[in-house]
C-alpha positions as CSV (number, residue, x, y, z in Angstrom):
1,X,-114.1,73.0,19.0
2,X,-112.9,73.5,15.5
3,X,-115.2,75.1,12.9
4,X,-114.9,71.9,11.0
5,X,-115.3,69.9,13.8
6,X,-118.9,72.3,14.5
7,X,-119.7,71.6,10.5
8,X,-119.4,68.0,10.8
9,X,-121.5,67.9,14.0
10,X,-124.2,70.0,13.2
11,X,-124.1,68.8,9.1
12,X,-124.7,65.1,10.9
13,X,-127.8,66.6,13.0
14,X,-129.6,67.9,10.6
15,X,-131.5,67.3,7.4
16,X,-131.9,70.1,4.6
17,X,-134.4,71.3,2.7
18,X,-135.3,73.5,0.4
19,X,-137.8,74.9,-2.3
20,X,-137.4,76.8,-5.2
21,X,-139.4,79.2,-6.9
22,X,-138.3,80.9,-9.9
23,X,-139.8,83.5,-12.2
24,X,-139.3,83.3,-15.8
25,X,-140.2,86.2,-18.3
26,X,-141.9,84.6,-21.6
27,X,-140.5,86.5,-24.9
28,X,-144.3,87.0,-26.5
29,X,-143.8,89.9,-28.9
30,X,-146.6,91.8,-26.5
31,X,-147.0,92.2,-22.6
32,X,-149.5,89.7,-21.3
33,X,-152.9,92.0,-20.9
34,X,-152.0,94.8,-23.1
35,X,-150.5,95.9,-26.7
36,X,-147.0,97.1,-25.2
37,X,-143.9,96.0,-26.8
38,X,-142.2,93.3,-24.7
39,X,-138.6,94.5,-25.2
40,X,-136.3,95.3,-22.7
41,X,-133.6,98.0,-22.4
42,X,-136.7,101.1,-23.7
43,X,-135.5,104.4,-22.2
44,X,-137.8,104.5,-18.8
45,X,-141.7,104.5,-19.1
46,X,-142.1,104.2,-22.9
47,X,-143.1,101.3,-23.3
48,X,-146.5,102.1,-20.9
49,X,-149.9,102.7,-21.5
50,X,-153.2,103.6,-19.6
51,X,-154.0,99.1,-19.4
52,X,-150.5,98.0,-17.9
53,X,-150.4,101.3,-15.5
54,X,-154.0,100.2,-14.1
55,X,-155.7,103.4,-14.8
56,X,-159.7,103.8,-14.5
57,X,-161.8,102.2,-16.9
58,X,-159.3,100.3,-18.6
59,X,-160.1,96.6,-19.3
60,X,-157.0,93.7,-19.9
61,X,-156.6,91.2,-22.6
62,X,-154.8,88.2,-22.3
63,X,-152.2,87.4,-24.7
64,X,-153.1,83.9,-26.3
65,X,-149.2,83.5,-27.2
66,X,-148.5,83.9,-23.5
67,X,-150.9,81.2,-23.0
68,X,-149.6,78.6,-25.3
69,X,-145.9,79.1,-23.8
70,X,-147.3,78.0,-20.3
71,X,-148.9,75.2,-21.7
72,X,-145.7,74.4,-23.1
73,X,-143.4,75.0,-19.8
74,X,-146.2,72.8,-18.0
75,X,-146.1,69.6,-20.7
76,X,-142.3,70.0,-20.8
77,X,-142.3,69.5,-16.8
78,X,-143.9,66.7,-17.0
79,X,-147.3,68.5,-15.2
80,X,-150.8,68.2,-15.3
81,X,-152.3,70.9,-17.9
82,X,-155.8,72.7,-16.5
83,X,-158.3,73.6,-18.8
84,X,-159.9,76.0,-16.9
85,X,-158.5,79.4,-17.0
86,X,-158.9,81.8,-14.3
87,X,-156.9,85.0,-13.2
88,X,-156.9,86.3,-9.7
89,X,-155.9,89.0,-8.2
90,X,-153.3,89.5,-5.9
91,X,-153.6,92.2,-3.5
92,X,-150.6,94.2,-2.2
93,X,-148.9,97.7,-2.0
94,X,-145.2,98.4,-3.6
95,X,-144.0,101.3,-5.5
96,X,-143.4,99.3,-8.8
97,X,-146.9,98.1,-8.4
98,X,-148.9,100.3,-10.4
99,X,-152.5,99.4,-10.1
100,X,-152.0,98.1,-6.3
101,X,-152.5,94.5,-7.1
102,X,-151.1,92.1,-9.3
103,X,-152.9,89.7,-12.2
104,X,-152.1,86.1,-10.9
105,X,-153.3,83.0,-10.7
106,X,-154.5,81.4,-7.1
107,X,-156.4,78.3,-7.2
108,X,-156.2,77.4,-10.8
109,X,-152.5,77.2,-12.2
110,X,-152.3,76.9,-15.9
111,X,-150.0,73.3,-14.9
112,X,-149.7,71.2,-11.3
113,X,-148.2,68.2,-10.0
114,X,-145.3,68.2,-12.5
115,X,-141.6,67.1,-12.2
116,X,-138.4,67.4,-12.9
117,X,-135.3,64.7,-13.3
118,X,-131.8,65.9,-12.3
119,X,-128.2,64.7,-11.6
120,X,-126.5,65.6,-8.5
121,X,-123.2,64.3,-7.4
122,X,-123.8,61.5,-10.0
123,X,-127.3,60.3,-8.5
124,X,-130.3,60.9,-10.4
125,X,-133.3,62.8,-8.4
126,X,-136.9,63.4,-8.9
127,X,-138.1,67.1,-8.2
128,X,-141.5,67.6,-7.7
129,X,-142.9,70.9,-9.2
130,X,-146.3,71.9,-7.1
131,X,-147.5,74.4,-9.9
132,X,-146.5,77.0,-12.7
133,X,-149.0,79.6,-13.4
134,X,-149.2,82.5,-15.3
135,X,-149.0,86.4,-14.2
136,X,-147.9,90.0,-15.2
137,X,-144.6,91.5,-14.0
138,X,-144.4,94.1,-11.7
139,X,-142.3,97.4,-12.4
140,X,-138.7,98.1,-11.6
141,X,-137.7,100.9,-8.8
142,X,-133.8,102.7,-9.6
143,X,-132.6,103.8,-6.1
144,X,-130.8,107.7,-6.3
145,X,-126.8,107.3,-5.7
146,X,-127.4,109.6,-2.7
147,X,-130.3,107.9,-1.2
148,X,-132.5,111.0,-1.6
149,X,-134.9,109.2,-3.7
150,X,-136.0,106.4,-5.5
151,X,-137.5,106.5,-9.4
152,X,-139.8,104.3,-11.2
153,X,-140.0,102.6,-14.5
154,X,-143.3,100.9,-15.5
155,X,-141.9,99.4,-18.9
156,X,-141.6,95.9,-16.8
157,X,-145.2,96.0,-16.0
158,X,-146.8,93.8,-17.5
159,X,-144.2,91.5,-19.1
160,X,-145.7,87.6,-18.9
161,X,-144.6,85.5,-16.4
162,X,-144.4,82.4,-15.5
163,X,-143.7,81.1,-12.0
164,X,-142.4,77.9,-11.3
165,X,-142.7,76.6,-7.7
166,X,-141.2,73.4,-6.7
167,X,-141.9,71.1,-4.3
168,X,-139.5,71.0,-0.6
169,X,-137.5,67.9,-2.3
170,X,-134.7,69.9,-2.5
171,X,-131.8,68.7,0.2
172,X,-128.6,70.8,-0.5
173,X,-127.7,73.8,-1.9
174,X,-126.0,71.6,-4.6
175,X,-129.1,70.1,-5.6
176,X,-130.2,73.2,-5.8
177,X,-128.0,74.8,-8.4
178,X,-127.9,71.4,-10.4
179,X,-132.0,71.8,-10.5
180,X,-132.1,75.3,-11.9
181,X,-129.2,74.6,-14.4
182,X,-131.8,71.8,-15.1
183,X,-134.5,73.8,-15.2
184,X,-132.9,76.5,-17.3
185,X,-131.7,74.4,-20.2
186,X,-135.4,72.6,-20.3
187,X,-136.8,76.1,-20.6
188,X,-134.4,77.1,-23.3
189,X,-135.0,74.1,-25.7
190,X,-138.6,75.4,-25.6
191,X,-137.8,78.8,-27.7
192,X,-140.0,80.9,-25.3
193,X,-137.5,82.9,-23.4
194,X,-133.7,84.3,-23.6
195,X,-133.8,83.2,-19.4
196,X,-131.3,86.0,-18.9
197,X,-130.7,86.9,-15.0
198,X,-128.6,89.6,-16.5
199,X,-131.4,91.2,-17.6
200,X,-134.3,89.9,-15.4
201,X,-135.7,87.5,-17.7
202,X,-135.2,84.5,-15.4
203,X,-135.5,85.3,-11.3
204,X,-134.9,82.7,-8.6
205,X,-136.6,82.9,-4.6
206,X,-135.5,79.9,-2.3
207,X,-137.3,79.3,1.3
208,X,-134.6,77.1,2.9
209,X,-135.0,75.3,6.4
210,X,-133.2,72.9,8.7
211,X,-135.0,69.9,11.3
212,X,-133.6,67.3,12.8
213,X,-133.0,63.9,11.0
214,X,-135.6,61.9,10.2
215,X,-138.4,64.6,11.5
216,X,-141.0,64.8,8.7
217,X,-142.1,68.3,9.8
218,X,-140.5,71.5,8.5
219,X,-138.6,74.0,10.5
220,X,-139.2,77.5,10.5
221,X,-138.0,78.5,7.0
222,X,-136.5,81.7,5.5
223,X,-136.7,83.0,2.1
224,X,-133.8,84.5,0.4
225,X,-134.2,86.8,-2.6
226,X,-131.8,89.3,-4.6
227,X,-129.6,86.3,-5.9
228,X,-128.8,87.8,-9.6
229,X,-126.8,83.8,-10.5
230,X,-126.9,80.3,-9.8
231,X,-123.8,80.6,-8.4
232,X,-125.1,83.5,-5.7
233,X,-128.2,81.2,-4.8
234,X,-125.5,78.2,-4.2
235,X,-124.1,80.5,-2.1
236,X,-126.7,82.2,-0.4
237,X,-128.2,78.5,0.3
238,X,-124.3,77.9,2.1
239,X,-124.7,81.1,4.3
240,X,-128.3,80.6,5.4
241,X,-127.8,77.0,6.1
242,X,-124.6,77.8,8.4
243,X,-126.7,80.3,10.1
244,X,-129.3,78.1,10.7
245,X,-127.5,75.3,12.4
246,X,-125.1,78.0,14.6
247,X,-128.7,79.3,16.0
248,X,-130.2,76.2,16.7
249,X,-127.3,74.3,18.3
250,X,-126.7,77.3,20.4
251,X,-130.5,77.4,21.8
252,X,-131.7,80.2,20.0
253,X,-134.9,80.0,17.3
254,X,-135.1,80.9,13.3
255,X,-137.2,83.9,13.1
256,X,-139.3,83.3,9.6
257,X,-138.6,86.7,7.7
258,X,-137.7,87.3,3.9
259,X,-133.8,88.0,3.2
260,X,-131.3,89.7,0.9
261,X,-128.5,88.3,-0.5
262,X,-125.1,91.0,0.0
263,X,-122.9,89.7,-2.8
264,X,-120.4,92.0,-1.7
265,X,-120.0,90.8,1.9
266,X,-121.2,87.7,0.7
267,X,-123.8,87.3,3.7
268,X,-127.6,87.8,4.1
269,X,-129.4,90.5,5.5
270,X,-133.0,91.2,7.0
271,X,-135.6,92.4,4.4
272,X,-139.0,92.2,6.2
273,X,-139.8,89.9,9.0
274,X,-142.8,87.7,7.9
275,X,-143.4,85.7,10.9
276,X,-147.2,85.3,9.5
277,X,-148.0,84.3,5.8
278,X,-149.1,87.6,4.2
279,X,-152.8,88.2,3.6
280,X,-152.7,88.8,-0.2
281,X,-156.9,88.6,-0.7
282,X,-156.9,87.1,-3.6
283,X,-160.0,87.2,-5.5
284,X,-161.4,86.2,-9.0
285,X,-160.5,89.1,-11.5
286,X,-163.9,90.7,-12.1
287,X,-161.9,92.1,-15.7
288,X,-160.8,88.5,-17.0
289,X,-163.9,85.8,-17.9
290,X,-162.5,82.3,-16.7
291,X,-162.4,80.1,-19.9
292,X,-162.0,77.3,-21.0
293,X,-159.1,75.5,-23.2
294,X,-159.9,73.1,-25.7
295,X,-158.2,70.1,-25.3
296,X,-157.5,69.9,-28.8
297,X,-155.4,72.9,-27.9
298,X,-153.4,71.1,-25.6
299,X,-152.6,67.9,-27.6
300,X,-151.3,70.9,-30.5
301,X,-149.1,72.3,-28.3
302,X,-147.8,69.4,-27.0
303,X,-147.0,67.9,-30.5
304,X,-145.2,70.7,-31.1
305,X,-142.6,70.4,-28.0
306,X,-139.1,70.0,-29.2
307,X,-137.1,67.1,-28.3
308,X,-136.1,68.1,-24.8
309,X,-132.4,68.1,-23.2
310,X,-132.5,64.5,-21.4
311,X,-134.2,62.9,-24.3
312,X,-131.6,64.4,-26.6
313,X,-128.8,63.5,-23.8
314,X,-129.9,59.8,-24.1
315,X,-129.9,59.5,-28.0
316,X,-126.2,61.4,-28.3
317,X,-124.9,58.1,-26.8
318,X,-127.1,55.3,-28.3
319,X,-127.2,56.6,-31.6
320,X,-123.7,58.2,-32.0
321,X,-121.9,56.3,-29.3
322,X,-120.7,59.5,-27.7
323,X,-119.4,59.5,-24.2
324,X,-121.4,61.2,-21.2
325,X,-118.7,64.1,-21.2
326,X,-118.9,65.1,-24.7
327,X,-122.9,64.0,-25.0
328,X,-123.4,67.1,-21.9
329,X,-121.1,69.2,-23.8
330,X,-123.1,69.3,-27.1
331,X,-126.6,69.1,-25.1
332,X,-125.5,72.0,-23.4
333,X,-126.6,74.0,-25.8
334,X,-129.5,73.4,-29.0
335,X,-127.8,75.2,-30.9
336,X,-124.4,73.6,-30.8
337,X,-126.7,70.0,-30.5
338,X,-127.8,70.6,-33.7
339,X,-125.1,72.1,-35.4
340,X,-122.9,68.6,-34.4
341,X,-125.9,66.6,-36.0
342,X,-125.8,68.7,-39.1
343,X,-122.3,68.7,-39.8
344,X,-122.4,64.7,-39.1
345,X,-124.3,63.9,-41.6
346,X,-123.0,66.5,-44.0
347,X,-119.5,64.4,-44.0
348,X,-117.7,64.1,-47.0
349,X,-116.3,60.2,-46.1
350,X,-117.1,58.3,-43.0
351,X,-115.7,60.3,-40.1
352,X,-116.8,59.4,-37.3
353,X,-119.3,60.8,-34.6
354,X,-116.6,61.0,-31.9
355,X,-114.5,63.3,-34.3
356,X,-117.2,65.6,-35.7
357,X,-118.1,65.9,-31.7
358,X,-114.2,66.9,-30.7
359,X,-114.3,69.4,-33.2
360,X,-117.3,71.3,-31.8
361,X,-116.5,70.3,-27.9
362,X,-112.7,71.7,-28.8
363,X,-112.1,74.4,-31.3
364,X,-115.8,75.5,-32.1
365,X,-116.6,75.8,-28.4
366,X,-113.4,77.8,-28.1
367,X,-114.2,80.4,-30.6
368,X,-117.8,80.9,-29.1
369,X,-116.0,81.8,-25.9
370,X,-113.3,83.6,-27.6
371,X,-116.2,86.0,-29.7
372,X,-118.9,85.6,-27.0
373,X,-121.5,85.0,-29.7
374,X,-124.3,81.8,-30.1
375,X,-123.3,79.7,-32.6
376,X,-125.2,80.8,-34.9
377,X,-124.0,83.8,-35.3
378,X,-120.2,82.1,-36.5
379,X,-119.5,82.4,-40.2
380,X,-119.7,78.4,-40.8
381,X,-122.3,76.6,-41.3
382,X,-122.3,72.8,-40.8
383,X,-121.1,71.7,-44.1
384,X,-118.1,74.1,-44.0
385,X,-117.2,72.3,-41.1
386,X,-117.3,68.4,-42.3
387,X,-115.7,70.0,-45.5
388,X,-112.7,71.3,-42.8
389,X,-112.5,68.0,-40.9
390,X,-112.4,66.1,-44.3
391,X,-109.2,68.1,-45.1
392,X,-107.8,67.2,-41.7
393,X,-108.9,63.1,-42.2
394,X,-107.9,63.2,-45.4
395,X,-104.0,63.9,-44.5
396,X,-104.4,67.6,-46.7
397,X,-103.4,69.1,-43.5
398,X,-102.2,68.7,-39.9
399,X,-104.5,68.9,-37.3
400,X,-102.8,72.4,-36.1
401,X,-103.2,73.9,-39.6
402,X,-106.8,73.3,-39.6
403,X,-107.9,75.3,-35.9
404,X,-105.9,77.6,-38.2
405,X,-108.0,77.5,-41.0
406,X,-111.1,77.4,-38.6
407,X,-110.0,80.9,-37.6
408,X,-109.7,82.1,-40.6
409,X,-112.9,81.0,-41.9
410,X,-114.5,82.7,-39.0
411,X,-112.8,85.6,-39.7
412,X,-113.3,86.1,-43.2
413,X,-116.1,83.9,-44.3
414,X,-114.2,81.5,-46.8
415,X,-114.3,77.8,-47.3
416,X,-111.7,75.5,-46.5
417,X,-110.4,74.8,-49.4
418,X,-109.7,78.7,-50.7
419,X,-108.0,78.9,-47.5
420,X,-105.6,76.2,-47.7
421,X,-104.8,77.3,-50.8
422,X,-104.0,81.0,-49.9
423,X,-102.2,80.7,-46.9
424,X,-100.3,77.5,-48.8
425,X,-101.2,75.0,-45.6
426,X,-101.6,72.0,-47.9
427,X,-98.8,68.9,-46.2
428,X,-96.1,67.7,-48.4
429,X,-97.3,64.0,-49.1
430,X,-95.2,63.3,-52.0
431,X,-93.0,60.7,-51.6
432,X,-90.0,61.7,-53.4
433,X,-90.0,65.0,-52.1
434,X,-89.9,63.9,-48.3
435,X,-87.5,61.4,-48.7
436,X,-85.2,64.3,-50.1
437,X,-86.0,65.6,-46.3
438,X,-85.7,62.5,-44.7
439,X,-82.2,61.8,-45.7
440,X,-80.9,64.9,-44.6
441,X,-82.4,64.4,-40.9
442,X,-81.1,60.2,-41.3
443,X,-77.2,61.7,-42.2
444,X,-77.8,64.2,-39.2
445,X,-78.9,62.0,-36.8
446,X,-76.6,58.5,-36.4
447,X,-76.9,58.0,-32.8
448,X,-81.1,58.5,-33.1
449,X,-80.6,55.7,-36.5
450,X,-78.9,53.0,-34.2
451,X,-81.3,53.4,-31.6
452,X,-84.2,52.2,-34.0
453,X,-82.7,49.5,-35.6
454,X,-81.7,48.2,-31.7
455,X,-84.9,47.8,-31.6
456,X,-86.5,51.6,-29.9
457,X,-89.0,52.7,-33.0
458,X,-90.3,55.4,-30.6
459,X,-86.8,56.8,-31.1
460,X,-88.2,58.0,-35.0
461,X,-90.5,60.2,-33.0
462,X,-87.0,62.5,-32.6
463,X,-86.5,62.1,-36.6
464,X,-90.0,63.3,-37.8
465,X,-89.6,66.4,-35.5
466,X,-86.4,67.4,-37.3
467,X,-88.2,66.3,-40.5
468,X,-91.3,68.9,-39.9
469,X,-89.0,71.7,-38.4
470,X,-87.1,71.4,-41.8
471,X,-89.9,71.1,-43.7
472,X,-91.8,74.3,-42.0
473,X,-94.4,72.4,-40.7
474,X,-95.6,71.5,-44.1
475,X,-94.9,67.6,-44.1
476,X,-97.3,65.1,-43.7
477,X,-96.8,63.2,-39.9
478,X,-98.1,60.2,-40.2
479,X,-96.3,60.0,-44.1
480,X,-93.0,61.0,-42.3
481,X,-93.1,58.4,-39.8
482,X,-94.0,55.6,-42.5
483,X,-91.3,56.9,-45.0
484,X,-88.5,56.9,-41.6
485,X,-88.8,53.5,-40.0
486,X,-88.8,51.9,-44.0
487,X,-85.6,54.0,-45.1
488,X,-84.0,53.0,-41.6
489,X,-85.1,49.2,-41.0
490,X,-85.9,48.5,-44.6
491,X,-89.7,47.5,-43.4
């Protein structure tokens, strides 16, 4: 049997499913229980002090700002807010763990019962979230070249976090990856984090497991971890899922344990088994008072929420008539979302939405990538830009001179207009001065003449191409082609 053949058979056995749970690190100016600078990249262990390295008699704070961004990740997934606060801890041993247990929440998550709405393979889903709650980082362990030793470095500890778990509604590794793109562009709208895997600002664990279609009950799951991209946990999900169905069909069992992803090889490998659920003894934090938060609190938080992606998605193409392709491009990012609404309605005449949007979809999105900076960052602010495609609309030059003139203006921070005027990119629309052109190309060119007045008016396509190499690219098109077919047919 084939190992397509095996795929198809197995793939028509059984049903998938999978949860996600992903760690995000909120970008509050301070760690969560202490005065530490948030900020990565520190040289090792300067960013530490006697609260977030759990030393005796030292009592935790929590960071109100920390607070308010959970709120905030918790209305913007569509969950139920909790006003009662309560930390737990959570007890375990690990290197990076300073104090021997970590500052969680257990039974009282800052948000439950939320959800999230994505598009797979063009089908819109529902994804449950079970709960996103609040707790401190743990630190990060550098492993020796040589294997001789392994070093420590506490700046981490105690950066907030938020951990998002979802619900096992999760049924490829597709869905999966379309979920935390999802996911990730929700959380950036809301301003509280960079969500850099890069750097460890946004982490992702999946549990994945196999039964038989139409079972309700789940298999024996495994949980895959070291996945540093959305791409890798796509991938992982592939691997494990293969693995899965190749032990089962061939009468073995899935032993429940906790793997890593090898990037490399591009397989998994055996952490820890975990064939019970750990013990973690949580208790109630003796150093942390539950609380309560005014619901006053909660409706200010949630006034302040930003327009989120889908909402925005949905108002690109009522309100400007854009099509789904360039509404995701713009959406993509806030940035370049509200740069395109900005330059809109800076326009000098009435260009339209579909222009302004193929500017920034096309050229704009090509220098980002070109410069690898945010928008933002680009020497051109929105008006610079409807001034540019004005120039272009307006006939004062071709479409190719003004990605040239948008280079420039990145480049040296000029307007439009100075530009066009140094570099000399204005068209030739003068009428006279064309047809001086023109003639020369008509005298040239009898055969290409006879063809149009035969009746083949593509045929003064040839004529304006000889007319705009003579002219050095300067000529107007759309003047040229007007000027031609009257000097010609006499229309």
């Amino acid at each position: 049997m084939s190992g397509t053949e095996f795929t198809e058979l197995t793939m028509s056995q059984f049903e998938t499913v999978i949860g996600l749970e992903v760690h995000l690190q909120l970008a509050t100016r301070t760690k969560i229980f202490c005065s530490c600078a948030n900020q990565y990249g520190c040289a090792p262990n300067t960013n530490v002090c006697p609260v977030c390295l759990g030393l005796p008699g030292t009592l935790p704070v929590l960071n109100h700002q920390a607070l308010l961004y959970a709120i905030k990740v918790g209305l913007a997934l569509n969950a139920e807010i909790n006003p009662f606060i309560k930390f737990d801890r959570k007890n375990y041993y690990y290197p990076d763990l300073p104090k021997g247990y970590q500052i969680s929440q257990f039974d009282f998550p800052v948000a439950k019962n939320g959800f999230l709405n994505i598009k797979s393979d063009g089908q819109e889903k529902r994804i449950g979230i079970t709960r996103a709650h609040l707790e401190e980082d743990a630190g990060k362990l550098i492993h020796d070249n040589s294997g001789s030793c392994s070093l420590a470095d506490f700046n981490r500890t105690g950066t907030p976090l938020i951990e998002i778990v979802t619900e096992p509604d999760l049924n490829s590794p597709q869905e999966a990856y379309d979920y935390l793109n999802t996911l990730k562009l929700t959380l950036q709208y809301l301003g509280i984090s960079d969500c850099d895997m890069e750097k460890g600002s946004l982490r992702c664990d999946a549990n994945v497991s196999i039964r038989p279609t139409g079972q309700t009950s789940l298999g024996t799951k495994t949980e895959l971890k070291n996945m540093n991209s959305f791409r890798a946990v796509k991938m992982a999900l592939e691997y494990e899922l293969r693995r899965h169905e190749q032990v089962i069909v061939s009468g073995g069992k899935i032993v429940q344990e906790t793997l890593l992803w090898d990037d490399e090889k591009a397989q998994t490998r055996t952490m820890r088994s975990k064939e019970q659920a750990h013990d973690y003894r949580y208790f109630p934090d003796p150093d942390l008072v539950p609380f309560t938060v005014d619901y006053k609190i909660i409706d200010g938080v949630r006034a302040e929420l930003p327009e989120l992606p889908q909402a925005k998605f949905l108002r690109f193409l009522s309100e400007y008539s854009l099509s789904e392709y360039d509404a995701n491009i713009l959406v993509a990012d806030s940035g370049m979302a509200d740069f395109f609404e900005e330059a809109y309605k800076e326009r000098p005449f009435d260009i339209s939405a579909k222009k302004t949007a193929n500017w920034i979809a096309g050229p704009i999105l090509m220098e980002l990538n070109n410069r690898k900076v945010p928008i933002h960052e680009l020497k051109i602010s929105p008006k610079d830009l409807a001034a540019l495609i004005d120039n272009v609309e307006q006939g004062v030059i071709s479409n190719l001179a003004g990605k040239e003139v948008l280079t420039a203006m990145l480049d040296e921070g000029k307007k439009a207009d100075t530009i066009i005027k140094e570099k000399g990119l204005a068209q030739v629309s003068d009428d006279s001065a064309l047809l001086v052109i023109i003639d020369e190309v008509i005298a040239r060119n009898p055969a290409v003449v006879e063809q149009i007045k035969s009746g083949k008016p593509n045929a003064a396509g040839f004529l304006v191409g000889q007319a705009m190499k003579k002219s050095g690219g300067r000529a107007n098109p759309k003047k040229l082609n007007e000027l031609i077919t009257r000097r010609i047919t006499g229309v």
